[in-house]
N, C-alpha and C positions, 0 to 999 in steps of 0.2 A: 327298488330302483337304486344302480349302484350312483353315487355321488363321488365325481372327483375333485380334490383340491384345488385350488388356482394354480397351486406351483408347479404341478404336473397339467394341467393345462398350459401354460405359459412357457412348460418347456416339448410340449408336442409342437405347440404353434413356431417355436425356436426351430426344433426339429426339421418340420415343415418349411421353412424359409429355406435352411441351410441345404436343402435337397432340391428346392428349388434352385438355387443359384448354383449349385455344383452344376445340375443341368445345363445350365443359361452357358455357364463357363466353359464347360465342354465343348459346349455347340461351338461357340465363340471360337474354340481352338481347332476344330475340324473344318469351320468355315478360312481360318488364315492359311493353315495347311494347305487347303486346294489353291487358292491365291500368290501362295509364296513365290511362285515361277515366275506370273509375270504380276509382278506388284506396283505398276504403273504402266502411265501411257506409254506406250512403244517397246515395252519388254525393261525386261533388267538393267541390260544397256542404253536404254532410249533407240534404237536403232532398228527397232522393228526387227528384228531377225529373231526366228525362235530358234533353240535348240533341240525342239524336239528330234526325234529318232523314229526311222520306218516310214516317210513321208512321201509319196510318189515324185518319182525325179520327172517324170512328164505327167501332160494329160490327155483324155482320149481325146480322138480328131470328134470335134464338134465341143471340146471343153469335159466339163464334171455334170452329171443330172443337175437339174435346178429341181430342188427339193419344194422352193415356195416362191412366191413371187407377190407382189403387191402395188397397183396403182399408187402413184405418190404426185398430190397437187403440188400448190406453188409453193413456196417459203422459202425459206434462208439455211434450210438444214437438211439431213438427209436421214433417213431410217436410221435406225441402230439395232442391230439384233442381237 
C-alpha cells in the first residue's frame, strides 16, 4: 500500500481548490461577456433602443409566429420571459 504524506495531500487538496475556482471565474467571465451589451434595465442608455445590426425593418402582414403563448390569471404583474 503506497502511503502519502500530509503535505502532499494538503497540497493536491490546494491544487484542487485552485482549479476549482479558476473554473468558477471563468464561468463568471463568459457569463458578464454575454451581458455587457445590455447591462441594465432599458439598454446601455436607459432608452430601450438596441443597437443591434441585421434586424427586420418591417413585419409580415399578420405580425412574427408566436412561438409560445400562455394563460395568465389575475395579479399585479406580467410574465417575464
Amino acid at each position: 500500500m503506497l502511503s502519502t504524506s500530509p503535505r502532499l495531500n494538503a497540497r493536491r487538496r490546494v491544487a484542487r481548490l485552485f482549479a476549482a475556482l479558476l473554473l468558477l471565474a471563468a464561468g463568471g467571465v463568459g457569463a458578464a461577456a454575454q451581458s455587457a451589451d445590455w447591462p441594465q434595465w432599458g439598454g446601455p442608455e436607459r432608452n430601450f433602443v438596441s443597437g443591434a445590426k441585421g434586424l427586420a425593418a418591417t413585419w409580415p402582414e399578420g405580425g412574427p409566429r408566436r412561438l409560445w403563448s400562455r394563460e395568465l390569471g389575475e395579479g399585479y404583474s406580467a410574465i417575464a420571459a
